[in-house]
N, C-alpha and C positions, 0 to 999 in steps of 0.2 A: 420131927417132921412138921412144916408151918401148915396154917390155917385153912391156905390156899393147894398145898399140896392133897391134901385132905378131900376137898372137894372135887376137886377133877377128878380122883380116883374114884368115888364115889358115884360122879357121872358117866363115867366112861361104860357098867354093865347095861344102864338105862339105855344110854344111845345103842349098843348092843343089840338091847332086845327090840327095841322099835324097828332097828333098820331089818333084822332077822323077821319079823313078824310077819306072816302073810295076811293078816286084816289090815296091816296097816298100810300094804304096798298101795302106788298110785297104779292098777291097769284099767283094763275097759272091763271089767268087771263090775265096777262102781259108776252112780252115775256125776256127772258133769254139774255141778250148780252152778249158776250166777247172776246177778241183777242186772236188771234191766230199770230203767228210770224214766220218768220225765221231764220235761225242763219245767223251773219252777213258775208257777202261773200267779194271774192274780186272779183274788175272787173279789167281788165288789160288796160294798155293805149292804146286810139281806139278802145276800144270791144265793145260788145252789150251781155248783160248778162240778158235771161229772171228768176226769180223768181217766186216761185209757191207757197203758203201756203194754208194747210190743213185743213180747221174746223174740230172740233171735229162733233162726231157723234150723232145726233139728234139736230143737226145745220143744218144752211146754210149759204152761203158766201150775206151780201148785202152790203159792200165795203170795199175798200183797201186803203192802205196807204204806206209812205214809209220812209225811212232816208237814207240820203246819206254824205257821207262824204266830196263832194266837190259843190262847187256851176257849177263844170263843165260837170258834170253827169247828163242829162237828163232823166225825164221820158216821153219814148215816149209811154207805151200804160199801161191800168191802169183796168185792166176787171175779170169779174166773167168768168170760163172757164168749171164750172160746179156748178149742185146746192152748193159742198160744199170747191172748190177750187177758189182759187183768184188768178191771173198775175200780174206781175209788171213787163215790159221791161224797163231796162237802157240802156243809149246808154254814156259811158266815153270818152268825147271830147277832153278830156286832154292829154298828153303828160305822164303824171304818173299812176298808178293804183290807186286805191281808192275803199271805200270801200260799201256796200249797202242793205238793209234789208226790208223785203217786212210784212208788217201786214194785214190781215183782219178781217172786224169786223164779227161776226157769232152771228145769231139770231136764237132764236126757234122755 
């Protein structure tokens, strides 16, 4: 028997039990995730630039995240600021502008 024959057999009880498994099924039992974003801003050298993003509707915000363009751009505050909005304050310690985008995650 080859290498490859080998393997597929092998996979075949895995996929078995996953699709048999009731934790794993997709129903309305589980909730919904998915991000929401902003489009990416500039901050200017020495600013402090808050970010707000939107969940969608029949969401709620239960965290944030962020990208920044420089490692001189802090984030100094990181919060839900209602059930379906999320913050992200930057604070640009740099001498240039650079650039920053704020996500949250929204659950059902």
């Amino acid at each position: 028997m080859s290498r490859t024959t080998l393997l597929a057999l092998a996979a075949v009880p895995v996929l078995a039990v996953t699709l048999a498994s009731p934790a794993l099924a997709d129903d309305e039992t589980h909730p919904r995730v998915v991000t929401a974003e902003s489009p990416v801003r500039s901050i200017g050298a020495n600013q402090t630039e808050t970010v707000t993003v939107t969940c969608p509707r029949g969401t709620f915000a239960v965290s944030g995240g962020w990208l920044v363009s420089s490692s001189n751009i802090d984030v100094t505050g990181n919060r839900a600021v209602s059930d379906r909005r999320w913050s992200i304050r930057f604070e640009n310690e740099s001498n240039q502008s650079g650039r920053v985008q704020a996500f949250a995650r929204c659950a059902t």
